[in-house]
N, CA, C, O and CB atoms as a CASP TS submission, in Angstrom:
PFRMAT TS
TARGET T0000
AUTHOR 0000-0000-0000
METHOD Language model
MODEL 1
PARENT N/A
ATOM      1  N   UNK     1       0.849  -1.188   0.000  1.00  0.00           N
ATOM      2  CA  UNK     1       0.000   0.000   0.000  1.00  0.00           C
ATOM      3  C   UNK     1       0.886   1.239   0.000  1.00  0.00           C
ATOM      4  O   UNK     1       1.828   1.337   0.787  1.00  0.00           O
ATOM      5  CB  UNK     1      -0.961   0.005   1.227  1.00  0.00           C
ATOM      6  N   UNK     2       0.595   2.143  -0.845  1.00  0.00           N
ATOM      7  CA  UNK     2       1.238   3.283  -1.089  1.00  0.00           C
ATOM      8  C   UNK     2       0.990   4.450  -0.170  1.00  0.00           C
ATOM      9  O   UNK     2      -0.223   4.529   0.024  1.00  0.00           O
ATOM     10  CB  UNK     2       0.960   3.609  -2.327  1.00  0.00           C
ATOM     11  N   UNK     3       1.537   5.222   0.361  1.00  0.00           N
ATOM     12  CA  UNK     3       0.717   6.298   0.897  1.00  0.00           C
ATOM     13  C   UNK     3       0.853   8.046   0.396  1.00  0.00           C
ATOM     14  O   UNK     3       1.883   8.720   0.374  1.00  0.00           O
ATOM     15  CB  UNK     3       1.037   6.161   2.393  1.00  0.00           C
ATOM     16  N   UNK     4      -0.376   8.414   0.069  1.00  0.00           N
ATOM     17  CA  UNK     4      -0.538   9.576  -1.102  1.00  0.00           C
ATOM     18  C   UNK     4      -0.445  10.584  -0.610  1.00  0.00           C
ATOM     19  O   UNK     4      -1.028  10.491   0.471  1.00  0.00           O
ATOM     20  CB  UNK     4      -1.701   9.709  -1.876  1.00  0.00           C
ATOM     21  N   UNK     5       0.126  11.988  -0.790  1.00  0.00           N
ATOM     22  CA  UNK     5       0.379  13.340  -0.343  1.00  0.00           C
ATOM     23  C   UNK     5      -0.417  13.614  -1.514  1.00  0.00           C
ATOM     24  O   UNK     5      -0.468  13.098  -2.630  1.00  0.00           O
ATOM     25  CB  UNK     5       1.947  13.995  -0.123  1.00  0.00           C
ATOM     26  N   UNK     6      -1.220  14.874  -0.777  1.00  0.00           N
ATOM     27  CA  UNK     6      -1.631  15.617  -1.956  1.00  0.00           C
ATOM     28  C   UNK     6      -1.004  17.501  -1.848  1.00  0.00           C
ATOM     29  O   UNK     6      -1.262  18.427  -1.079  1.00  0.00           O
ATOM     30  CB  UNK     6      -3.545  15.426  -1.961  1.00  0.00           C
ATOM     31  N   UNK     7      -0.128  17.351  -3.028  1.00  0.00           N
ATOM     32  CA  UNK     7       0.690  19.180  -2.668  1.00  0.00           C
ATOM     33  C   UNK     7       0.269  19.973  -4.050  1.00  0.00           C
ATOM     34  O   UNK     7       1.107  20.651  -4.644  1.00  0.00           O
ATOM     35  CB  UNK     7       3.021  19.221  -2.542  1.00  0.00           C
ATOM     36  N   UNK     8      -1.098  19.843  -4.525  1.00  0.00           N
ATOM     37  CA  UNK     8      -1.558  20.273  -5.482  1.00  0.00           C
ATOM     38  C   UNK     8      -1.921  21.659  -4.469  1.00  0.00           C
ATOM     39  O   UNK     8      -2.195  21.770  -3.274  1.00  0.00           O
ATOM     40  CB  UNK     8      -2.651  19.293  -6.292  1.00  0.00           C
ATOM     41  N   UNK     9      -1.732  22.878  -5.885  1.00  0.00           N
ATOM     42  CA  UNK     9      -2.151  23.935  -4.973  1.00  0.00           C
ATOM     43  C   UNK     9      -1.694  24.146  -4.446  1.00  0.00           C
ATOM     44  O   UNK     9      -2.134  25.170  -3.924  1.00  0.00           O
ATOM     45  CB  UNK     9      -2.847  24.050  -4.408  1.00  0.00           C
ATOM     46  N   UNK    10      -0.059  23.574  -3.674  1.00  0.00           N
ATOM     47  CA  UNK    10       0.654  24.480  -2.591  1.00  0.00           C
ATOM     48  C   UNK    10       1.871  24.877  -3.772  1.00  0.00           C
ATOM     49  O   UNK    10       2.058  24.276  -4.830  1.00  0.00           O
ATOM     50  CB  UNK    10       1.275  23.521  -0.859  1.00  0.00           C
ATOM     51  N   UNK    11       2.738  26.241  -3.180  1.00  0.00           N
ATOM     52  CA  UNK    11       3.895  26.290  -4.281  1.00  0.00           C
ATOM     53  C   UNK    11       4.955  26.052  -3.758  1.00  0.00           C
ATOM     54  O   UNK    11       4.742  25.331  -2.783  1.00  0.00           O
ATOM     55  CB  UNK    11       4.116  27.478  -4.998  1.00  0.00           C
ATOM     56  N   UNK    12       5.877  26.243  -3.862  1.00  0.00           N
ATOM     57  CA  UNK    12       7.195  25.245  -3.896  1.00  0.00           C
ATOM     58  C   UNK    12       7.820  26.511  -2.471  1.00  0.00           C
ATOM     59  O   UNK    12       7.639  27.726  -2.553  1.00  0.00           O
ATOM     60  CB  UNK    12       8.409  25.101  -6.022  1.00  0.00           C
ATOM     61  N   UNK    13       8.424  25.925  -1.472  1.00  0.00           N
ATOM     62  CA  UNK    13       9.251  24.866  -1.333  1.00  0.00           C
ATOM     63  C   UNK    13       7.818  23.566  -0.434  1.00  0.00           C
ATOM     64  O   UNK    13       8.139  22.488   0.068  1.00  0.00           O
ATOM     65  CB  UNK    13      10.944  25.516  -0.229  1.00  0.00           C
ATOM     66  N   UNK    14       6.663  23.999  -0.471  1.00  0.00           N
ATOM     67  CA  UNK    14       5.795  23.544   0.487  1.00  0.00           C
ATOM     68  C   UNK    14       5.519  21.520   0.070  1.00  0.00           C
ATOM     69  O   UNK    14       5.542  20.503   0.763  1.00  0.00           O
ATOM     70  CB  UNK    14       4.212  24.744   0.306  1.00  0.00           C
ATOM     71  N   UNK    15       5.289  21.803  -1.370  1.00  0.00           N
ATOM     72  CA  UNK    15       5.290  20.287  -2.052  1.00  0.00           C
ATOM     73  C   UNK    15       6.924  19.467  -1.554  1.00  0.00           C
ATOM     74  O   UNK    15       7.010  18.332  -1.086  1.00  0.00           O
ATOM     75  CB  UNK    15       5.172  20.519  -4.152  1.00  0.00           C
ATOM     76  N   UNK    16       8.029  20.373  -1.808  1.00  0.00           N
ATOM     77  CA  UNK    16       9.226  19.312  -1.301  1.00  0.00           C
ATOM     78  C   UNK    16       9.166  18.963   0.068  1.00  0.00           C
ATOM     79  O   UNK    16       9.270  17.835   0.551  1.00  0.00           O
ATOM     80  CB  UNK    16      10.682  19.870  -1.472  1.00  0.00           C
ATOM     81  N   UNK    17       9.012  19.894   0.567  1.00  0.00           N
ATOM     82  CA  UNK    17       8.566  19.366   2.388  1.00  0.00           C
ATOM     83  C   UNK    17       7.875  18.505   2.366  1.00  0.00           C
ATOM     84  O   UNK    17       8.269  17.347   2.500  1.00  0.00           O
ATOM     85  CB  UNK    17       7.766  20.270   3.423  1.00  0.00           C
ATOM     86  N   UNK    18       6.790  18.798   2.210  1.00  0.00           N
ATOM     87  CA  UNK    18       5.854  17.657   2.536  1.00  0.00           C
ATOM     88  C   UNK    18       6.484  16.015   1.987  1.00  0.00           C
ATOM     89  O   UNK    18       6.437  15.042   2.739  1.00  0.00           O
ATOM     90  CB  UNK    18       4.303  18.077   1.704  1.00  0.00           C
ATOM     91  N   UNK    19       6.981  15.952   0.755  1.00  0.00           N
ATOM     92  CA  UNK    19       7.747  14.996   0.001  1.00  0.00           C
ATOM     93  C   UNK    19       9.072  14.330   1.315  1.00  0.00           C
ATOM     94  O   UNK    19       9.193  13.144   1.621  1.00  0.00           O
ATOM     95  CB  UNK    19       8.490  15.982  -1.579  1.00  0.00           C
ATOM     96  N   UNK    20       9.659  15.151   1.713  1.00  0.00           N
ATOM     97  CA  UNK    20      10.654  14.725   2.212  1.00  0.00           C
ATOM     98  C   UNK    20      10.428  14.368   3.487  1.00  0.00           C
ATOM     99  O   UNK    20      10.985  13.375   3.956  1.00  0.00           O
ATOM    100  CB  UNK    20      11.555  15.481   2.069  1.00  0.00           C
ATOM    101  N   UNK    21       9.441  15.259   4.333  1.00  0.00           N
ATOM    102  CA  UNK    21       8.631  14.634   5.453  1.00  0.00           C
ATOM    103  C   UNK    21       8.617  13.170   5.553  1.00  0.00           C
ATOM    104  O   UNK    21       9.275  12.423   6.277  1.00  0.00           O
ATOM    105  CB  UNK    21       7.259  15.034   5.350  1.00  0.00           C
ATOM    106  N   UNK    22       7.143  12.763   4.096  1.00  0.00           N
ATOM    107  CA  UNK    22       7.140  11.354   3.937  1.00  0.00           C
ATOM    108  C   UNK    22       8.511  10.191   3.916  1.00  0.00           C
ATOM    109  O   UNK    22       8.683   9.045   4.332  1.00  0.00           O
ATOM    110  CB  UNK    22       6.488  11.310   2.731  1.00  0.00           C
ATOM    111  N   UNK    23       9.299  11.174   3.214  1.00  0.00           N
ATOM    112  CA  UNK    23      10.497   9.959   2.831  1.00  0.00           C
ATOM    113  C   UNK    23      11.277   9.669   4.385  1.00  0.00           C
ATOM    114  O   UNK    23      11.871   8.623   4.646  1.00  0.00           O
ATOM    115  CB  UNK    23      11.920  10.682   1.423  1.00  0.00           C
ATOM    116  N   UNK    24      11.154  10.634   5.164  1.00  0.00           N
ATOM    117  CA  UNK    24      12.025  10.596   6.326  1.00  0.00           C
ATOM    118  C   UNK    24      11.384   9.455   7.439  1.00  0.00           C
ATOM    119  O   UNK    24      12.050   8.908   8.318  1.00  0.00           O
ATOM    120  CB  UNK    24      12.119  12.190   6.978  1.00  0.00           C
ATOM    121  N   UNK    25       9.613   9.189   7.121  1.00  0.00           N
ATOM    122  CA  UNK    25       9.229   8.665   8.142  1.00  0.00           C
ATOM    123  C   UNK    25       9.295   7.290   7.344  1.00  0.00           C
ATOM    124  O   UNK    25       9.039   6.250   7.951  1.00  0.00           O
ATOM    125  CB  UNK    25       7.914   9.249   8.827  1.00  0.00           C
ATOM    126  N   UNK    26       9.568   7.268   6.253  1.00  0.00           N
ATOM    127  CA  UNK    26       9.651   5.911   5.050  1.00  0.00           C
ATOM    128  C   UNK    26      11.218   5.537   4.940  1.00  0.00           C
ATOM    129  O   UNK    26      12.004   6.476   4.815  1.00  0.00           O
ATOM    130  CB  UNK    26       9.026   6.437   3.205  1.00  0.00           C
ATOM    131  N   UNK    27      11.882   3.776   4.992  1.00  0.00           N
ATOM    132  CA  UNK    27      12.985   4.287   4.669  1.00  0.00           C
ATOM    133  C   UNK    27      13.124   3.418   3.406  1.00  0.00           C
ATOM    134  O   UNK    27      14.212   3.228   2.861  1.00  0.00           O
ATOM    135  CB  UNK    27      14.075   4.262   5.769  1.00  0.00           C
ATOM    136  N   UNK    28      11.896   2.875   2.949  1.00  0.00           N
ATOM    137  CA  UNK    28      11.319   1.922   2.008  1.00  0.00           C
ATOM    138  C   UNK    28       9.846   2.037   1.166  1.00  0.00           C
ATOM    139  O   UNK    28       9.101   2.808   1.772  1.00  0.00           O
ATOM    140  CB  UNK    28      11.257   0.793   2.786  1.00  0.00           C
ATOM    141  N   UNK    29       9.358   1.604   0.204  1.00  0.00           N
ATOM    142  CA  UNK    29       8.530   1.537  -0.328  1.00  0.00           C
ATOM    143  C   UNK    29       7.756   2.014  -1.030  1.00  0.00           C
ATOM    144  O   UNK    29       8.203   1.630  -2.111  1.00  0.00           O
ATOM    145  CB  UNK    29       8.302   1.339   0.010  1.00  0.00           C
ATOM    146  N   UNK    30       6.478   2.862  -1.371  1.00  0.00           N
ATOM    147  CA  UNK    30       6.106   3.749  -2.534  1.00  0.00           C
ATOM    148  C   UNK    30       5.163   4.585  -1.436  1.00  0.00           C
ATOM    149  O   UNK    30       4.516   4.203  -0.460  1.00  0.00           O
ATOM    150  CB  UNK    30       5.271   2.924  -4.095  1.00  0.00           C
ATOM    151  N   UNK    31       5.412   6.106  -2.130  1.00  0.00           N
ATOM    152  CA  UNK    31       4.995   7.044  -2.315  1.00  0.00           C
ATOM    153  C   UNK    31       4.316   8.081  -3.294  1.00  0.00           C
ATOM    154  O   UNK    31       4.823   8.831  -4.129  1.00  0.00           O
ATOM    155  CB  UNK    31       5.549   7.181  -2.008  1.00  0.00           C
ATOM    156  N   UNK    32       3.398   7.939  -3.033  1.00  0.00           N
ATOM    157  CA  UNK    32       2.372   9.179  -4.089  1.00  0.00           C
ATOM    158  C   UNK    32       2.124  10.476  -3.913  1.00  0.00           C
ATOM    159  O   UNK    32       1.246  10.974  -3.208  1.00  0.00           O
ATOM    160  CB  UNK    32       0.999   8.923  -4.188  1.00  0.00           C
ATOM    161  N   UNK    33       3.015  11.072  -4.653  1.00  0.00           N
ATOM    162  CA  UNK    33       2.735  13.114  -4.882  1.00  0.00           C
ATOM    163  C   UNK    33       2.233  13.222  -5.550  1.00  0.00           C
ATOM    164  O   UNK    33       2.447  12.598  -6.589  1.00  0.00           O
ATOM    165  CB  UNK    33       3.629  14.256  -5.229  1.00  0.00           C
ATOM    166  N   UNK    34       1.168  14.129  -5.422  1.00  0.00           N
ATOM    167  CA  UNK    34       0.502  14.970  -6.425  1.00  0.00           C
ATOM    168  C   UNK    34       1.002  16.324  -6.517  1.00  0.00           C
ATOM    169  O   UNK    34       1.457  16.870  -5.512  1.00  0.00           O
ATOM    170  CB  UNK    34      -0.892  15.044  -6.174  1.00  0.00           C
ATOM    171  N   UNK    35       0.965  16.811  -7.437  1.00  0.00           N
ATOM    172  CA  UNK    35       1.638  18.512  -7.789  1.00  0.00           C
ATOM    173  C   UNK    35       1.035  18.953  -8.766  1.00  0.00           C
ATOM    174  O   UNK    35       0.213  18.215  -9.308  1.00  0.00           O
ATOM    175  CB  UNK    35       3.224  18.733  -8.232  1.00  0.00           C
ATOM    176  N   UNK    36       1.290  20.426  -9.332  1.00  0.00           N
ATOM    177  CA  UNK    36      -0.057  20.346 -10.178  1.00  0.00           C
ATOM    178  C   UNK    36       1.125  21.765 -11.448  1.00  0.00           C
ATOM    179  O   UNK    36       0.887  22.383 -12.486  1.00  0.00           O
ATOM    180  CB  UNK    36      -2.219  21.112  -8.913  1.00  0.00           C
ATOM    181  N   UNK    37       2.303  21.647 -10.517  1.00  0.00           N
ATOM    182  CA  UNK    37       3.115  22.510 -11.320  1.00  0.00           C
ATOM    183  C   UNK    37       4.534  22.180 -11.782  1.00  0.00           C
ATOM    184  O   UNK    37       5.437  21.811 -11.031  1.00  0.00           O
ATOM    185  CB  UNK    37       3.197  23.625 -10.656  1.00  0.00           C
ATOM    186  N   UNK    38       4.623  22.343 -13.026  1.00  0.00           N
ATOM    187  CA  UNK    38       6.333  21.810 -13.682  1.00  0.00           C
ATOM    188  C   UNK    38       7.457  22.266 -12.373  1.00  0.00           C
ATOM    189  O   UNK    38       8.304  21.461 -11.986  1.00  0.00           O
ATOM    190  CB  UNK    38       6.929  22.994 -15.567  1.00  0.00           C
ATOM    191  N   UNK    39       7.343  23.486 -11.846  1.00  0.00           N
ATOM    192  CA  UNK    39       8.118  24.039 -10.962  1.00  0.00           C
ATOM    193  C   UNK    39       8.362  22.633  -9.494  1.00  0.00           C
ATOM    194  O   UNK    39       9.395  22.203  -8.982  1.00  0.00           O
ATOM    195  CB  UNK    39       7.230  25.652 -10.540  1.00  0.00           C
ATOM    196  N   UNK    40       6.918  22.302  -9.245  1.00  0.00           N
ATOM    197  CA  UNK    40       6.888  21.195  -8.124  1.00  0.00           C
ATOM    198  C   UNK    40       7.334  19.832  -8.639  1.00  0.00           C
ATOM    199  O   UNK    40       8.247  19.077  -8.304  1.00  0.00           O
ATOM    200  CB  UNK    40       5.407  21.020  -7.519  1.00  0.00           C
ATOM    201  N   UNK    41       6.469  19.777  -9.481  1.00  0.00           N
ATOM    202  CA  UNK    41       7.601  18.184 -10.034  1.00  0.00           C
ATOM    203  C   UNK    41       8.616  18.117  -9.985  1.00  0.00           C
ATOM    204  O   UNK    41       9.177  17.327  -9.226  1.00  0.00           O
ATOM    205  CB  UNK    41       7.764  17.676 -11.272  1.00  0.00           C
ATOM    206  N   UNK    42       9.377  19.105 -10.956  1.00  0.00           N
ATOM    207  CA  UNK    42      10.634  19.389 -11.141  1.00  0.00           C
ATOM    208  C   UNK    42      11.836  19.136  -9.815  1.00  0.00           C
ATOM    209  O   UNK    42      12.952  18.627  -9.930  1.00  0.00           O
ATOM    210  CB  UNK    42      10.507  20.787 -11.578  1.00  0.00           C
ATOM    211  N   UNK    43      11.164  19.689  -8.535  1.00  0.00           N
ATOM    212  CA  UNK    43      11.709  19.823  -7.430  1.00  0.00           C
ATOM    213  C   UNK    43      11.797  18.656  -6.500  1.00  0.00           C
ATOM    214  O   UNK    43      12.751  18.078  -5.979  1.00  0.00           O
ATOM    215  CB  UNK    43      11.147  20.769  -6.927  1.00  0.00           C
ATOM    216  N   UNK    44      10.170  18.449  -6.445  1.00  0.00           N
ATOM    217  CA  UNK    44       9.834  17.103  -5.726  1.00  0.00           C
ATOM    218  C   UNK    44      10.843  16.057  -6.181  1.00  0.00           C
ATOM    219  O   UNK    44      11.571  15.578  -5.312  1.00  0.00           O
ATOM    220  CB  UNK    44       8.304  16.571  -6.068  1.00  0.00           C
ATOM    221  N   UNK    45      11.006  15.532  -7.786  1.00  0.00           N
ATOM    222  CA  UNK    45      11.828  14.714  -8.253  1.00  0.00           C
ATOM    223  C   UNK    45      12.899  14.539  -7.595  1.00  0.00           C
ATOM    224  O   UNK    45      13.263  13.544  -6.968  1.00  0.00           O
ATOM    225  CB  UNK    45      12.076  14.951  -9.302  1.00  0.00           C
ATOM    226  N   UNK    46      13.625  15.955  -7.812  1.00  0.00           N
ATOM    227  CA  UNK    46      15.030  16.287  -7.739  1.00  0.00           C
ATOM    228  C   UNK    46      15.365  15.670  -5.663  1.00  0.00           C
ATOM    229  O   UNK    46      16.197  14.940  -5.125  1.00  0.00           O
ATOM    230  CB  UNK    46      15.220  18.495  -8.250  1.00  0.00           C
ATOM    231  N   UNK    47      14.462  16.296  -5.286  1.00  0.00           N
ATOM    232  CA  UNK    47      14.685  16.035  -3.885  1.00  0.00           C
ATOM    233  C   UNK    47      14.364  14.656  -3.418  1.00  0.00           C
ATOM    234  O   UNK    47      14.781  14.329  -2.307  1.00  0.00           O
ATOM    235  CB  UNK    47      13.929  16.956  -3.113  1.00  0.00           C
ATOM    236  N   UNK    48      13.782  13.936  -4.018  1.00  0.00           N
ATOM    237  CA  UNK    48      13.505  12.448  -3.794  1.00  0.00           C
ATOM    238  C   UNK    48      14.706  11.510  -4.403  1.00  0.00           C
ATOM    239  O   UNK    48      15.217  10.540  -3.843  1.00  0.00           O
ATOM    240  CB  UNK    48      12.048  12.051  -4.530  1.00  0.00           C
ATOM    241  N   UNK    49      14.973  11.961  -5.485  1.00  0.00           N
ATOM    242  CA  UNK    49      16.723  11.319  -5.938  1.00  0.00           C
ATOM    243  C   UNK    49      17.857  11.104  -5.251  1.00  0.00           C
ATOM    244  O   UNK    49      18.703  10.222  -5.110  1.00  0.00           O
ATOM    245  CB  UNK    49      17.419  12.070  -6.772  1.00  0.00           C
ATOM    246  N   UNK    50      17.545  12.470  -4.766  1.00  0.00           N
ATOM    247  CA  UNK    50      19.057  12.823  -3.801  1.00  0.00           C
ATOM    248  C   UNK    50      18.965  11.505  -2.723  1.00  0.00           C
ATOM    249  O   UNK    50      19.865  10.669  -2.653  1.00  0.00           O
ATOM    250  CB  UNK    50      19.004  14.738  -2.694  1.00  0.00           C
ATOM    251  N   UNK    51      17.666  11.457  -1.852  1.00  0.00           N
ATOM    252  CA  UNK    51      17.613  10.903  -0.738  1.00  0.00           C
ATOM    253  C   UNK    51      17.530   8.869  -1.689  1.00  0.00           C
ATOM    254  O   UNK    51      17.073   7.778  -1.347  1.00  0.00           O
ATOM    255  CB  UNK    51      16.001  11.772   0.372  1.00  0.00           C
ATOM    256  N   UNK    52      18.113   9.300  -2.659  1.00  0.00           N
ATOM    257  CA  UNK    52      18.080   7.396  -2.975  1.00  0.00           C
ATOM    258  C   UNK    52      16.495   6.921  -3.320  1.00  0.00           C
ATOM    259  O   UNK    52      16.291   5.724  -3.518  1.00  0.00           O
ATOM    260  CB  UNK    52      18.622   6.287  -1.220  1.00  0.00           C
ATOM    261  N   UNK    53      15.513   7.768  -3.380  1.00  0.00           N
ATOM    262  CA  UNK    53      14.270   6.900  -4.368  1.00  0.00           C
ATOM    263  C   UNK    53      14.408   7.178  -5.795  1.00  0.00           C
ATOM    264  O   UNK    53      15.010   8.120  -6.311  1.00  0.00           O
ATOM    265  CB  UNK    53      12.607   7.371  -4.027  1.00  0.00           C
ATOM    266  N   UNK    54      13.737   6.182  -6.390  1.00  0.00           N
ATOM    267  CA  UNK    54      13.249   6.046  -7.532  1.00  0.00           C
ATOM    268  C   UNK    54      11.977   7.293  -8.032  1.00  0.00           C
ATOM    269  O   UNK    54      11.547   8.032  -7.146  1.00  0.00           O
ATOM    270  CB  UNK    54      12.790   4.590  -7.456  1.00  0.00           C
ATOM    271  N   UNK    55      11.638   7.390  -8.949  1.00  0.00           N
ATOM    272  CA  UNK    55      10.843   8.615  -9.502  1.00  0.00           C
ATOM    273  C   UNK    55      10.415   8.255 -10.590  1.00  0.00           C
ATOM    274  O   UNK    55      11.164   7.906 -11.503  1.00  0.00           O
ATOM    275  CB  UNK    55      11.517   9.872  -9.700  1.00  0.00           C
ATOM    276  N   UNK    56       9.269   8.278 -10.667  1.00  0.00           N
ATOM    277  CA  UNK    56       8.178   7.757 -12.095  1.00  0.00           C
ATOM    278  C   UNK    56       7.552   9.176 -12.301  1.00  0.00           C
ATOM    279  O   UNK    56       7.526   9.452 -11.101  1.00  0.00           O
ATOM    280  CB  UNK    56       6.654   6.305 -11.703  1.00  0.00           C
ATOM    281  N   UNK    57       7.207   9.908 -12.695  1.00  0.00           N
ATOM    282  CA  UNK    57       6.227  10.803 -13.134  1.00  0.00           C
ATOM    283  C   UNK    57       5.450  10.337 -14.279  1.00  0.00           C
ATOM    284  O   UNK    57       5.870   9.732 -15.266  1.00  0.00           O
ATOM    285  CB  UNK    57       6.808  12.018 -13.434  1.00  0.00           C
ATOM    286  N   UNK    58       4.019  10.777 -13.956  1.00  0.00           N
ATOM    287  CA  UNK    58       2.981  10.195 -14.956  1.00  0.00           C
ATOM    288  C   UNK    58       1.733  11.812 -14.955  1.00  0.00           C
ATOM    289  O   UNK    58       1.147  12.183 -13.939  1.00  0.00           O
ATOM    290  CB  UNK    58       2.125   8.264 -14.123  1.00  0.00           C
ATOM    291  N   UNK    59       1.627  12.392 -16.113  1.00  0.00           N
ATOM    292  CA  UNK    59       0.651  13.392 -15.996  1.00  0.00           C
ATOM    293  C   UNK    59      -0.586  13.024 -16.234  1.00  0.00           C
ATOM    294  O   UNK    59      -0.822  12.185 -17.102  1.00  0.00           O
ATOM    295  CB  UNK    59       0.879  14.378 -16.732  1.00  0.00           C
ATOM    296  N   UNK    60      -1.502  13.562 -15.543  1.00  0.00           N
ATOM    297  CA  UNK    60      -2.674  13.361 -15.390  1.00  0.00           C
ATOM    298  C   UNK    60      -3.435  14.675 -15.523  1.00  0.00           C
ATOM    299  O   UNK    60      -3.597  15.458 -14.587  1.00  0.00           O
ATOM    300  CB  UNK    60      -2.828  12.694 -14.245  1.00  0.00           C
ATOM    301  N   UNK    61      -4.037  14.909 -17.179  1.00  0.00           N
ATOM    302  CA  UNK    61      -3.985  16.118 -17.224  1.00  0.00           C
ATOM    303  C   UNK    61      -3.422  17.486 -16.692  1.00  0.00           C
ATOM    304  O   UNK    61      -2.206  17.678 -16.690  1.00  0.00           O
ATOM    305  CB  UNK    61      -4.671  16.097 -17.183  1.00  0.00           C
ATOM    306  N   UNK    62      -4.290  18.417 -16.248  1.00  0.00           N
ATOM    307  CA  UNK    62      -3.049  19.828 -15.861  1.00  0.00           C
ATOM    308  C   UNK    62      -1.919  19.332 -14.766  1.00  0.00           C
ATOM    309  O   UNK    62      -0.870  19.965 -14.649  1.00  0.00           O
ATOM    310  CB  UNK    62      -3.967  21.434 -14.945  1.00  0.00           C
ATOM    311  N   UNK    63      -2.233  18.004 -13.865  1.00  0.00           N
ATOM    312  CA  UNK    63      -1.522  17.584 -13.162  1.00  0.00           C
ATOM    313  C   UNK    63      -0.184  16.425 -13.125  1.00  0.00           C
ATOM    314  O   UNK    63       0.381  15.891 -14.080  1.00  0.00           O
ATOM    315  CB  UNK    63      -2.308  17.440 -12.630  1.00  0.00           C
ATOM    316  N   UNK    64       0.001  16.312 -12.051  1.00  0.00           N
ATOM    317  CA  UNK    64       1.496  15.303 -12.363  1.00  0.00           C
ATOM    318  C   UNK    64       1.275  14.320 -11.125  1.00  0.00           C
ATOM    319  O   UNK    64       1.169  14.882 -10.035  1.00  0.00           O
ATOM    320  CB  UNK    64       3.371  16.299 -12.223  1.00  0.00           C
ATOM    321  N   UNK    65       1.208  13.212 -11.141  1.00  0.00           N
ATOM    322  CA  UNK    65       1.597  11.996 -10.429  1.00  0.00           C
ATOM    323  C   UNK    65       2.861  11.567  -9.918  1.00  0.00           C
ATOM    324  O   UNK    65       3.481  10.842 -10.696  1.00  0.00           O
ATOM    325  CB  UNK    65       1.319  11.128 -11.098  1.00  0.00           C
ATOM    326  N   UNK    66       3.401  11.807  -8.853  1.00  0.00           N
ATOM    327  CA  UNK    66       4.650  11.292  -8.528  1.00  0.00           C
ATOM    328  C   UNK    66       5.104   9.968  -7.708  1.00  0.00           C
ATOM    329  O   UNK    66       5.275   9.912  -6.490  1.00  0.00           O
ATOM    330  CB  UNK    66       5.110  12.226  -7.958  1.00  0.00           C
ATOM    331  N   UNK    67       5.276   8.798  -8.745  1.00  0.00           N
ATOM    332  CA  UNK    67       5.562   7.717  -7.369  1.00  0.00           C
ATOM    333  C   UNK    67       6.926   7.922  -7.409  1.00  0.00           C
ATOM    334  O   UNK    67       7.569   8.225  -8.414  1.00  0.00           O
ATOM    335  CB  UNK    67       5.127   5.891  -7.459  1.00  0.00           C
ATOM    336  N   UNK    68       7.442   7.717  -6.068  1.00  0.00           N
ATOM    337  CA  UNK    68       8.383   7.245  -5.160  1.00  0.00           C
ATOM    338  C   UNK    68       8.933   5.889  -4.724  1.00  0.00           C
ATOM    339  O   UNK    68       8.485   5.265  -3.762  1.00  0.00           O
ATOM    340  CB  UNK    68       8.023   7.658  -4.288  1.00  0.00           C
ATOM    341  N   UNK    69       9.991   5.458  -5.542  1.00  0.00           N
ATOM    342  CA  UNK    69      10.121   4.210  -4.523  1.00  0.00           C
ATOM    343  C   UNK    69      10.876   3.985  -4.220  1.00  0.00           C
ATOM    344  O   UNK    69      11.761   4.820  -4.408  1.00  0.00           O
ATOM    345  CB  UNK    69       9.874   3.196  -4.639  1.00  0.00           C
ATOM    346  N   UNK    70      11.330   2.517  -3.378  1.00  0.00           N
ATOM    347  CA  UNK    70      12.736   2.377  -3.095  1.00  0.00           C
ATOM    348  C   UNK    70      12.441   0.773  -1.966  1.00  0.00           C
ATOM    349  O   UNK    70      11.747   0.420  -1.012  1.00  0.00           O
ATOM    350  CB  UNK    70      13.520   4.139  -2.207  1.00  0.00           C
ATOM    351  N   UNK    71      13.183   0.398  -2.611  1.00  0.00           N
ATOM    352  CA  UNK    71      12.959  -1.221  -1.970  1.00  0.00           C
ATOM    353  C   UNK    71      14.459  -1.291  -1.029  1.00  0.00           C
ATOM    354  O   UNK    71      14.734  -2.300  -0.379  1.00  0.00           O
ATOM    355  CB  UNK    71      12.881  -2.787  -3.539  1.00  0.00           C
TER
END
């Protein structure tokens, strides 16, 4: 089971927080961001790499899907 953030509507740095929040209380498994701006994807990605997950982005119309993973 995945567990989903939703940071649609917030602007940046508020979506990476929240992102890195999750990853800190995770030290394994999948994560779901929502973002709704190139600026937040862009970031969210970048900051989920660093910390060693994986990064899928999938758009979903005006929006962006972000899983997270890391086994």
């Amino acid at each position: 089971m995945s567990k989903i953030v939703d940071a649609r509507g917030l602007s940046c740095p508020q979506p990476v927080l929240l992102a890195l929040s999750e990853i800190k209380k995770f030290n394994k498994g999948e994560i779901v961001i929502l973002v709704d701006t190139d600026t937040s994807k862009e970031n969210v990605s970048r900051a989920a790499a660093t910390q060693g997950w994986n990064v899928e982005v999938e758009r979903v119309e005006e929006e962006y899907r972000l899983v997270l993973r890391k086994d």
